[in-house]
BAMIMAR-792612 format. One line per 8 residues: number of its first residue (from 1); their letters; for each residue x, y, z of N, C-alpha, C. Coordinates in steps of 0.1 Angstrom, whole numbers. Atoms other than C-alpha are relative to their C-alpha. Layout:
# residues N
NUM	a	X,Y,Z,X,Y,Z,X,Y,Z  ...
END
This chain:
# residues 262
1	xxxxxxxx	3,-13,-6,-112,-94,252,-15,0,4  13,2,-4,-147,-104,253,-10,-13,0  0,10,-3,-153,-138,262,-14,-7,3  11,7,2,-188,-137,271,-10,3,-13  10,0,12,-200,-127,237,-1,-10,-6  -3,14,10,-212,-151,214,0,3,-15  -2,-6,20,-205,-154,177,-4,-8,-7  11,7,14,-230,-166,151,7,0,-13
9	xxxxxxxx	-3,-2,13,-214,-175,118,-5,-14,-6  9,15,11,-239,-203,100,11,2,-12  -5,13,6,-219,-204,71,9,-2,-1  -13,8,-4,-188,-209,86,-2,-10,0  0,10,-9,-200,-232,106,-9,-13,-8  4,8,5,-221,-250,83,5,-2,-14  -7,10,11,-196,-252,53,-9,2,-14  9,-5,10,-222,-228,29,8,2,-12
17	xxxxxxxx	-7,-1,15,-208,-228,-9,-9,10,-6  4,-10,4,-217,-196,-29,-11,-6,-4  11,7,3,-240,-219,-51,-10,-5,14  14,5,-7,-258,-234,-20,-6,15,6  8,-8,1,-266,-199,-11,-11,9,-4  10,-4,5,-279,-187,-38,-14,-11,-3  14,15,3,-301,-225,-43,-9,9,13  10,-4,-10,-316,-213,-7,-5,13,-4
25	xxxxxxxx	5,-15,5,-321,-177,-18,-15,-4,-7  13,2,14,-341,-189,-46,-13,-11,8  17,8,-4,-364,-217,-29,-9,2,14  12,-7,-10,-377,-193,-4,-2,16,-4  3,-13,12,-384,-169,-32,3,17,5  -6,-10,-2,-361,-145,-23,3,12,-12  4,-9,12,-363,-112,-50,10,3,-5  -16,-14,1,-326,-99,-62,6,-11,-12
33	xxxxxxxx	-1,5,10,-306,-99,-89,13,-14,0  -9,12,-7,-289,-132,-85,15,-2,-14  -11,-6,5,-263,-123,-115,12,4,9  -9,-6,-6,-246,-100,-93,1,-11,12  -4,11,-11,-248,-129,-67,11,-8,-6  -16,11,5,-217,-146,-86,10,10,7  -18,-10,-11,-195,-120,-68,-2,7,13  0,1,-12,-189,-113,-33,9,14,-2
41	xxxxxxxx	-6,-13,-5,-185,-77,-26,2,6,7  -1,-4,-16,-171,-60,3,6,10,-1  -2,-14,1,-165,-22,3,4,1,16  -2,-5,-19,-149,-7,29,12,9,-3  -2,-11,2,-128,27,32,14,-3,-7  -16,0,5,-89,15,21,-4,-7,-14  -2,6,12,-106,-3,-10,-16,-14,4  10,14,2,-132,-34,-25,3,-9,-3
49	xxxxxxxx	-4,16,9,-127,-71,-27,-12,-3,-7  5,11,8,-140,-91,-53,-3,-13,3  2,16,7,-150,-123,-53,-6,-10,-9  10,10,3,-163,-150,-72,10,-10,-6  -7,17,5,-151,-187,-96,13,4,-8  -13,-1,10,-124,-164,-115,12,-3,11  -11,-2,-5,-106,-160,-81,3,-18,8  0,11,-12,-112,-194,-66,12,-12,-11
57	xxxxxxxx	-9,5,7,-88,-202,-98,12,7,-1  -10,-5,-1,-54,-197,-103,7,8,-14  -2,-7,17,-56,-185,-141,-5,9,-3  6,-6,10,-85,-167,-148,1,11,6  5,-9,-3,-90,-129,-144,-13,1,-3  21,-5,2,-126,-112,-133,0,11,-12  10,-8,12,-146,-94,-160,4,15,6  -2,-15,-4,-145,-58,-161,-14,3,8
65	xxxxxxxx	14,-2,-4,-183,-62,-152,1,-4,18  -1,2,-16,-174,-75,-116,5,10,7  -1,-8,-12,-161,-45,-104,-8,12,-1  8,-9,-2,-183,-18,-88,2,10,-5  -4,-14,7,-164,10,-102,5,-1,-16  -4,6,10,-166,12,-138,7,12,-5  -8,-13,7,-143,35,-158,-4,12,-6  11,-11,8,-160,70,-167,5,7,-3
73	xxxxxxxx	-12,-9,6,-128,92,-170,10,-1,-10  -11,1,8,-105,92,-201,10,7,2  -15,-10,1,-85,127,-197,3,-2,14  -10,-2,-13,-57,129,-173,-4,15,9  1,-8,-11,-59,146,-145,6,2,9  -7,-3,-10,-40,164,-118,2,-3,16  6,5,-20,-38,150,-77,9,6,7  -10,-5,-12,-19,173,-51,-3,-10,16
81	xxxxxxxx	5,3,-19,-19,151,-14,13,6,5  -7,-1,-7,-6,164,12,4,-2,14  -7,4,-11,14,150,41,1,7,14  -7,-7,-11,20,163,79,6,-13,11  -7,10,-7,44,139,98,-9,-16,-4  1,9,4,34,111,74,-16,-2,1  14,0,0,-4,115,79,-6,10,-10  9,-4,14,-29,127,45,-5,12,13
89	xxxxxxxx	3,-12,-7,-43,160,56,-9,11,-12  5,-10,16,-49,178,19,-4,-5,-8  4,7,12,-64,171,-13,0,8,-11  0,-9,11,-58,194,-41,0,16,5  1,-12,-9,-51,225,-14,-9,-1,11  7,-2,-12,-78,215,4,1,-10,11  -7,0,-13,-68,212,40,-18,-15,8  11,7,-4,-94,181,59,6,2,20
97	xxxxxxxx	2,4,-19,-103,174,100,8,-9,3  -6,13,-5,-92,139,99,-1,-5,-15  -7,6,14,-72,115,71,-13,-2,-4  13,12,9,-110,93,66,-2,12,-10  0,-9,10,-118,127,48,3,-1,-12  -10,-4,14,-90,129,24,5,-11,-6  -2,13,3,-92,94,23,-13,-4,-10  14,0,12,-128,96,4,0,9,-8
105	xxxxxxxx	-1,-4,14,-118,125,-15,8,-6,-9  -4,6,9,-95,108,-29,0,-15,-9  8,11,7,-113,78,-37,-11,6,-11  5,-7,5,-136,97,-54,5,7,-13  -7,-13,11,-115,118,-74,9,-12,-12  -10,15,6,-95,79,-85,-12,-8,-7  6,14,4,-121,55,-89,-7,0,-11  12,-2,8,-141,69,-116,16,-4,-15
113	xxxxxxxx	-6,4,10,-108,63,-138,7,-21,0  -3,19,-3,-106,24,-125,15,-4,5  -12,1,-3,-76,29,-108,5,-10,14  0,11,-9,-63,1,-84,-4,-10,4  1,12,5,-74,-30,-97,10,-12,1  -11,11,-1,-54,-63,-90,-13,-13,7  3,17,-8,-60,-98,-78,12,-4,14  -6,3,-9,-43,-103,-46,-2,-20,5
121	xxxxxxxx	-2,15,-7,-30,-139,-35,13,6,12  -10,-1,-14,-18,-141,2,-2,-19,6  -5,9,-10,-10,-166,26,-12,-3,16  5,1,-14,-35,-176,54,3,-5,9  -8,3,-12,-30,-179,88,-4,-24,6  1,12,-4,-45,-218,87,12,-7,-11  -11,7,8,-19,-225,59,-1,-1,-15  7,1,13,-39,-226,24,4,16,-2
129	xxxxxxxx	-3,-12,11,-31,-197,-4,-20,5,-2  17,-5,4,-64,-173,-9,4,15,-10  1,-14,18,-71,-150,-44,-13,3,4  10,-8,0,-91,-121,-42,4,11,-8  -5,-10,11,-96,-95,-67,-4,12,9  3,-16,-5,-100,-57,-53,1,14,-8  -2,-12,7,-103,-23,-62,3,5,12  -7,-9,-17,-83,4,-39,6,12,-7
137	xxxxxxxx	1,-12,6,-85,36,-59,18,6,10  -7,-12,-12,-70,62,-27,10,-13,7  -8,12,-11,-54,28,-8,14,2,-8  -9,4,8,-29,23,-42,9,16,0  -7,-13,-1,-22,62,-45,2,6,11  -7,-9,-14,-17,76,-7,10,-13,1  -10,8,-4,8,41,-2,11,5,-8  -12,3,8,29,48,-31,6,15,0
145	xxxxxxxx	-1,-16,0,25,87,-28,12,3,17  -8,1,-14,38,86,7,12,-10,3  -14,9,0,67,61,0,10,10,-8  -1,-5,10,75,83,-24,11,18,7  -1,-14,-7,79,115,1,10,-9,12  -13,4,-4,99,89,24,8,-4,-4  -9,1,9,122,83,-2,11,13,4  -7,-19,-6,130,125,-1,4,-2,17
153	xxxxxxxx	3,-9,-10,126,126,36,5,-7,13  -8,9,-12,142,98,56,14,-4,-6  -16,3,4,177,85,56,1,-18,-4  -5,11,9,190,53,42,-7,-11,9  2,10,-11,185,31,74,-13,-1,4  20,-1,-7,152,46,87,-5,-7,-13  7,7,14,139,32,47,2,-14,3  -1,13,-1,156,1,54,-7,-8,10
161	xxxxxxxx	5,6,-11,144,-8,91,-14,0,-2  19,0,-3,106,4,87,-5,-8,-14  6,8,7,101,-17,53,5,-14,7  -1,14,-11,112,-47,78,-12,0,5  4,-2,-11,95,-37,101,-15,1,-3  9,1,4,64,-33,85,-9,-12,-9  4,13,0,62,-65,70,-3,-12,8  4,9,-11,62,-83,102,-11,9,9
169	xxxxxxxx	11,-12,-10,34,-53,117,-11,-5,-12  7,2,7,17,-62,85,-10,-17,-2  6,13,-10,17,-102,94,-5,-2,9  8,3,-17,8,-100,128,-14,6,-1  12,-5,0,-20,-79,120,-11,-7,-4  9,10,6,-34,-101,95,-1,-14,9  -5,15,-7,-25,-130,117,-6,1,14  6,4,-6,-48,-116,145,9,-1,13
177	xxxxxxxx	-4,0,-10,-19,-106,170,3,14,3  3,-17,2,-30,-68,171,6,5,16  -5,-7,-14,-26,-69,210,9,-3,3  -15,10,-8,9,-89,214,4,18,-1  -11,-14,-7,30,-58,231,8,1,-9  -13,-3,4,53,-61,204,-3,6,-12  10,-8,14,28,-43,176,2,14,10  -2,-14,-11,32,-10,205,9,2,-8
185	xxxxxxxx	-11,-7,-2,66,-12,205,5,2,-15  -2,-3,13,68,-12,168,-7,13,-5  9,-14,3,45,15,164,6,10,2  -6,-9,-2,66,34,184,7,4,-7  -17,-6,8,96,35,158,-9,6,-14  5,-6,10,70,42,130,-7,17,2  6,-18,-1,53,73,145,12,9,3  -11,-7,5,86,87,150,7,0,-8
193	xxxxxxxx	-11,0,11,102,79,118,-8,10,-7  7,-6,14,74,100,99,3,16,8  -6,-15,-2,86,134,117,2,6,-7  -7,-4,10,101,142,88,-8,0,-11  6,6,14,77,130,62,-11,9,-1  5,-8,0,62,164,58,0,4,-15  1,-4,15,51,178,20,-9,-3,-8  12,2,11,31,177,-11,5,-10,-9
201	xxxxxxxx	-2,13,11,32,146,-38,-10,4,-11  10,-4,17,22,158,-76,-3,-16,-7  1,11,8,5,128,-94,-9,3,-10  8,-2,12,-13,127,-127,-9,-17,-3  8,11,1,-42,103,-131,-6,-5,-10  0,8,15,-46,80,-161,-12,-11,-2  11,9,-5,-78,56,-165,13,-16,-2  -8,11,-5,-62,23,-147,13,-4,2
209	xxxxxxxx	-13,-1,-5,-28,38,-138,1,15,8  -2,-17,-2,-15,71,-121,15,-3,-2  -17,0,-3,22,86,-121,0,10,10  -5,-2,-12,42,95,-91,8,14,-10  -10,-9,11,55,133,-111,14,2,13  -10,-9,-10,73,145,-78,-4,10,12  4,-9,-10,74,164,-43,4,8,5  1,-11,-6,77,191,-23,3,0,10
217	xxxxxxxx	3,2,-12,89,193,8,14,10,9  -13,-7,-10,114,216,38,5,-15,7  -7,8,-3,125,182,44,10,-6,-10  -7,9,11,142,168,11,10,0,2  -13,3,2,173,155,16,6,-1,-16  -5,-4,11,178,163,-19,9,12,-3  -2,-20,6,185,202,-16,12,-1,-4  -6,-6,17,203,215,-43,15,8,12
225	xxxxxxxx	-6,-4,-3,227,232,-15,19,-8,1  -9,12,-4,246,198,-11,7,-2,-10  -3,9,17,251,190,-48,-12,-3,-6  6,5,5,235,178,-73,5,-13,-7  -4,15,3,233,138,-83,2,2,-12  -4,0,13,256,131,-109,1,16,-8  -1,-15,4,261,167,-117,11,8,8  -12,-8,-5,287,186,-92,-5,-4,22
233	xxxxxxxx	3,4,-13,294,177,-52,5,10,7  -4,-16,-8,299,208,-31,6,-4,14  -5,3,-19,308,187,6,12,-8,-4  -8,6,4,336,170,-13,10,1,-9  -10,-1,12,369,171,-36,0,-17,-9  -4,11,5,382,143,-58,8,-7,9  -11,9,-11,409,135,-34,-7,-9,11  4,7,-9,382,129,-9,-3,-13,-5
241	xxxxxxxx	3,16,5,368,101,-33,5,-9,-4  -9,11,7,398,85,-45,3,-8,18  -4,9,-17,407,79,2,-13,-7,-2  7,5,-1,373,76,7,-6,-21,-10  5,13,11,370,45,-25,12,-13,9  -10,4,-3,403,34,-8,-4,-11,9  0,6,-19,394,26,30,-16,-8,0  12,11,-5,357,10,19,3,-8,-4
249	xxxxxxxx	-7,10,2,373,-13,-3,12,-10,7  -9,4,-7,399,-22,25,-4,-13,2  1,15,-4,385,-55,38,-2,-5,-7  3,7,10,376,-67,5,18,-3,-8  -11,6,3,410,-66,-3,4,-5,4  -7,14,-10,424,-86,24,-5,-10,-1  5,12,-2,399,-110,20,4,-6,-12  -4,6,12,411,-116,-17,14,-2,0
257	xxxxxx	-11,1,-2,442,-112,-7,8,-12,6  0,9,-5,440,-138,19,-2,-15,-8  6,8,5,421,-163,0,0,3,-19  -1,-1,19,438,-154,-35,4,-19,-9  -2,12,8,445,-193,-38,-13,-6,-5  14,5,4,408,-201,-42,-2,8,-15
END
């Protein structure tokens, strides 16, 4: 896209090891606390990586002292977010401009109980496995809060197609193929699948967990008018379930039927 810029990366390109940059730090009496130089931190709005020698192993976990958020909350606590066609908008009633907003209150409101902690191992695009440890307070609770509300709010298939479909939107992204045309057209089936994904998500926050209590929504394909699961079916008789058990089992019978000498 931009061809005549150029791009400076020395220690790509010269193959710098954490240790040789802190050796240089030091013998051009550079001032800082070179402790915190064992870990490589990188903040940024969906969450913080970690780095340093725990992750460049495949055993150890980092210290509690490597991450920037340290735990300051014990009592639980209450989190209302709220949804409009699959995009954050609210934060405990209160209504924001734009998601980044309600994307730092609720970092804010998480991280002080150490919530969203892990070590991520992925797959790079030159072929080598890479560990990194992160914190992702608001990242861990709007993904699972919002899966949570398309659970309620979409149908069987729409669930099934966009967790496809999002794992290969999720590769290509990482993989640096943001502009291939076929990240559009995928786009297109996700901004209209969240039409529906309208409501509030109750969660209770715990230091280094939350729970998912339940939501709210004029979309729930739950309503109580239909039936209730495992409790009584109001669009249906018995008779219907004895044909209906009949005619899905049908090809399964022929095929045992067929192939009853095996």
């Amino acid at each position: 896209m931009c061809p005549k810029i150029e791009i400076i990366t020395p220690i790509r390109d010269l193959s710098l090891s954490r240790q040789q940059e802190i050796d240089f730090l030091k013998d051009h009496n550079y001032d800082m606390d070179f402790e915190k130089a064992k870990y490589s931190i990188n903040k940024g709005l969906w969450g913080t990586s970690v780095g340093g020698k725990e992750t460049l192993t495949s055993a150890n976990n980092l210290p509690e002292e490597a991450f920037p958020s340290q735990v300051e909350k014990t009592e639980p606590s209450q989190l209302e977010i709220g949804f409009k066609k699959g995009e954050l908008f609210s934060v405990n009633g209160e209504m924001f401009s734009h998601p980044v907003l309600a994307i730092q209150k609720i970092e804010a409101l998480a991280s002080p109980y150490g919530i969203g902690r892990d070590i991520h191992v992925g797959d790079t695009i030159v072929g080598i496995k890479g560990r990194v440890g992160f914190e992702a307070a608001a990242a861990s609770i709007i993904i699972k809060a919002h899966h949570l509300l398309e659970k309620h709010t979409l149908s069987k298939y729409q669930q099934t197609i966009k967790s496809q479909l999002a794992d290969w939107y999720g590769n290509w992204l990482h993989e640096a193929l943001f502009l291939d045309p076929v990240m559009r057209n995928i786009e297109s089936f996700l901004q209209d699948s969240q039409k529906t994904v309208n409501g509030k998500v109750f969660i209770t926050l715990h230091p280094y967990r939350f729970v998912l209590n339940g939501i709210e929504s004029k979309n729930d394909l739950m309503a109580s008018n239909f039936g209730s699961y495992g409790e009584e079916n109001l669009a249906w008789s018995g008779d219907d379930v004895k044909g209906f058990t009949k005619i899905l089992s049908n090809s399964l019978n022929i095929y045992h039927q067929v192939n009853r000498q095996d």
